[in-house]
N, C-alpha and C positions, 0 to 999 in steps of 0.2 A: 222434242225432248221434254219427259218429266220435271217441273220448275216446283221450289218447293219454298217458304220460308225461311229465313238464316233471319236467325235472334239475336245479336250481340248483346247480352245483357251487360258488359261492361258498359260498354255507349251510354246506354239507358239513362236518363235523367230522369224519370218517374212521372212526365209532366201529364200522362195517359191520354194525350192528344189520341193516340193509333186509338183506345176504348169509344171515344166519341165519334168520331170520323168513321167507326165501323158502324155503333148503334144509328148513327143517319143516314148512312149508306143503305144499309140494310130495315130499317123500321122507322124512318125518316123523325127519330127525335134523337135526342142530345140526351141518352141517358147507358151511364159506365155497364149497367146491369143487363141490357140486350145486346153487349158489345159478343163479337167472338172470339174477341181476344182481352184477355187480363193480364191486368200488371201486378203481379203479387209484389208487395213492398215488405222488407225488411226495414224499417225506418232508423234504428238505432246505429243499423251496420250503415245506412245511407246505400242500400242495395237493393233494383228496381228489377223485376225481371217479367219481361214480358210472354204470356205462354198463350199458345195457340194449338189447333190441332195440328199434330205433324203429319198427318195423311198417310199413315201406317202402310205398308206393304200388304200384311197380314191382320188388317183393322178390326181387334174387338170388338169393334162397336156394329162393325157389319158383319162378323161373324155370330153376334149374338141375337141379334133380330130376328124374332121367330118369324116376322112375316116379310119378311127381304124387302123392306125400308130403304134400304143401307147400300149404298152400289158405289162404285169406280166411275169419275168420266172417265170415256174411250181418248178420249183429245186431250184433255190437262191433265188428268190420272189423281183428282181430287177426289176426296171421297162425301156424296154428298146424301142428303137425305128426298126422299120422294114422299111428298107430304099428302098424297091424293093414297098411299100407301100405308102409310105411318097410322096406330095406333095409340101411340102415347103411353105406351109401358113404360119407357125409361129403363129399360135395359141399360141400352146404350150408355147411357150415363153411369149405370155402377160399375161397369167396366172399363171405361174409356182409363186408363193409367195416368194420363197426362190431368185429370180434369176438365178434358179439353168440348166435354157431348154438355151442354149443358140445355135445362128444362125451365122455359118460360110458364110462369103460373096462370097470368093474365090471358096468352095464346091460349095455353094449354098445347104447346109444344116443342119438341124436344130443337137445339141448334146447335151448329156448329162453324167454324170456319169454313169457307165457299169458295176461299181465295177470290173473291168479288167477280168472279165466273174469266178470274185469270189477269185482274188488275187489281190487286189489292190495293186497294187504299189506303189500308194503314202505312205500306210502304212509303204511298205517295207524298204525307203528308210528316212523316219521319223526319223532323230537320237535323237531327244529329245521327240519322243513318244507322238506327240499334237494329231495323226490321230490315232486308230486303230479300227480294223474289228474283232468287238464283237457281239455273239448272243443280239438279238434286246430285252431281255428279259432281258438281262444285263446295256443295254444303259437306262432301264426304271428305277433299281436299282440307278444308278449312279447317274442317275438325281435328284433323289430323296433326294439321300445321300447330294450332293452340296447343294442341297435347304437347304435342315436340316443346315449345317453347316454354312450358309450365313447368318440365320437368327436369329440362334445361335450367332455368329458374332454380330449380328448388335441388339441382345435385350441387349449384353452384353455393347456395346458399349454406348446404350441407357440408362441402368442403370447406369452405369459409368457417364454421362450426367450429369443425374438427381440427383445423387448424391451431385455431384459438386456444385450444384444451391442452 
């Protein structure tokens, strides 16, 4: 079964442990800028969110590679790049929605999430559990459930409103 990232950005403490823990996994140094995953921070609101690539069904970034770079594994169904293939256009990049293709200058090449070929690490090393690597049929449950509760949330608060008036 397809397993995919679940982000709880409430979780989120900003501490970008997941940003380190990938760029050494992956380029074995300690730097947030090779990472595949980013924590965009809103600092003022105190809100961390961490964004990765969601491994698209329909992935821009492989449909747009003129020279088919850009492929599906058959086994984890990650979408990954072939770098004996890959030119370094950066397509990929101006299309990816999420910002999730992004272009090393130093390599001089394009990267992305790998899912650490099906152990992410960023999960591993998550102490407050904002990241985990759940079947993709679970993350559609989840979603679901949020919505429900937020909305819940917010008729209650409404009613509560109107009340008041």
């Amino acid at each position: 079964m397809e397993k995919v990232l679940m982000i709880n950005y409430q979780k989120c403490t900003g501490c970008r442990l997941c940003e380190l823990v990938c760029s050494v996994m992956h380029d074995g140094v300690s730097n947030p800028a090779r990472s595949r995953i980013k924590v965009m921070k809103w600092e003022a609101e105190g809100l961390y969110v961490p964004m990765s690539c969601q491994q698209c069904e329909d992935a821009p970034c492989m449909n747009v590679c003129p020279v088919k770079a850009i492929s599906r594994d058959e086994d984890l169904g990650f979408v990954m790049v072939d770098y004996d293939i890959c030119i370094g256009c950066r397509s990929c990049v101006a299309v990816c929605p999420f910002g999730a293709m992004n272009y090393n200058s130093i390599d001089k090449k394009v990267f992305k999430c790998d899912l650490c070929g099906g152990d992410p690490q960023c999960v591993r090393f998550c102490e407050v559990n904002a990241i985990e690597y759940v079947d993709a049929e679970r993350l559609s449950i989840y979603k679901r459930k949020d919505a429900a509760e937020r909305l819940s949330v917010a008729q209650k608060e409404a009613g509560a409103l109107q009340a008041a008036m």
